[in-house]
C-alpha positions in Angstrom: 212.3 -44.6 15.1 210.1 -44.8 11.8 209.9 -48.6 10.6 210.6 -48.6 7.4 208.3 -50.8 4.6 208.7 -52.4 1.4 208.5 -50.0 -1.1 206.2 -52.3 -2.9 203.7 -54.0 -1.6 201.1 -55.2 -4.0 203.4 -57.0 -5.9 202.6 -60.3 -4.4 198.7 -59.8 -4.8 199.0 -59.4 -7.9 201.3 -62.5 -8.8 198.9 -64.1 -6.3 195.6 -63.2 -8.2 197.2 -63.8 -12.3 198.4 -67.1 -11.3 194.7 -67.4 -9.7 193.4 -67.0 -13.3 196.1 -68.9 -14.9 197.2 -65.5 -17.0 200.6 -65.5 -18.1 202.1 -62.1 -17.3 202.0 -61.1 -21.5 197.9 -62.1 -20.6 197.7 -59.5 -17.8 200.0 -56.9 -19.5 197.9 -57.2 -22.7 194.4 -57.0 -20.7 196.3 -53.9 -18.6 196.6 -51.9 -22.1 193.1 -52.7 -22.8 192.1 -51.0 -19.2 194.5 -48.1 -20.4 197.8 -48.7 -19.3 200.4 -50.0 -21.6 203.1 -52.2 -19.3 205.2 -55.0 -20.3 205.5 -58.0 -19.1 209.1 -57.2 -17.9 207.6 -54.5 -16.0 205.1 -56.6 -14.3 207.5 -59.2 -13.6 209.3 -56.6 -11.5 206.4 -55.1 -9.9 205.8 -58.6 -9.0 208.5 -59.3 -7.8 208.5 -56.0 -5.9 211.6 -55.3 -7.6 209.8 -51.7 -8.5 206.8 -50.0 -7.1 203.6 -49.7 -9.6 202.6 -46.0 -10.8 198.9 -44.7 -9.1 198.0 -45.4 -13.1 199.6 -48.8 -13.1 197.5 -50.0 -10.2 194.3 -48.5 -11.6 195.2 -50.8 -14.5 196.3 -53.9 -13.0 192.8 -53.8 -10.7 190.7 -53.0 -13.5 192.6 -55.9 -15.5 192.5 -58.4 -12.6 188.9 -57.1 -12.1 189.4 -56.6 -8.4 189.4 -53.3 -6.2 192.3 -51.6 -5.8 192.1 -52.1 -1.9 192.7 -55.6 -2.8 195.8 -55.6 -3.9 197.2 -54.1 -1.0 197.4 -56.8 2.2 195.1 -57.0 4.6 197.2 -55.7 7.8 198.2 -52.7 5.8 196.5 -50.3 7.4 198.6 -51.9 10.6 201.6 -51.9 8.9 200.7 -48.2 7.9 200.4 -47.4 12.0 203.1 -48.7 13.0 205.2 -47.3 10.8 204.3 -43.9 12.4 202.3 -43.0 9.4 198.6 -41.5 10.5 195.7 -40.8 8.8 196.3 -36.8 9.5 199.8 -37.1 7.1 
């Protein structure tokens, strides 16, 4: 049987890296339309909060506005979590 995982799971990183820079989430939302991406700060707050999954868009936004890889917003044993979920890399 599949495990299942969070639907969101970058939502903590990126909580984790605005605090980091001591943005408010208005900061980040307003720095995330500047990268492209117009997304308000009740919408972060949720991604955040992992409330709701970010769009492909969203996250290209976020990273470019936290100035950080993609990649880093996702956690570290992902790929892990990713394997044992009976996801592979041939799916």
């Amino acid at each position: 049987m599949e495990q299942l995982l969070p639907r969101n799971v970058v939502g903590k990183a990126v909580r984790q890296l605005r605090y980091k820079r001591g943005w408010t989430q208005e900061a980040l939302a307003a720095k995330c339309e500047v990268a492209g991406c117009a997304i308000s700060r009740g919408t972060l707050a949720k991604i955040e909060a992992q409330i709701r999954s970010a769009t492909d868009i969203e996250l290209f936004a976020i990273a470019a506005a936290l100035e950080v890889p993609i990649p880093t917003l996702f956690p570290k044993d992902f790929a892990r979590q990713l394997r044992n979920a009976g996801w592979n890399r041939g799916n």
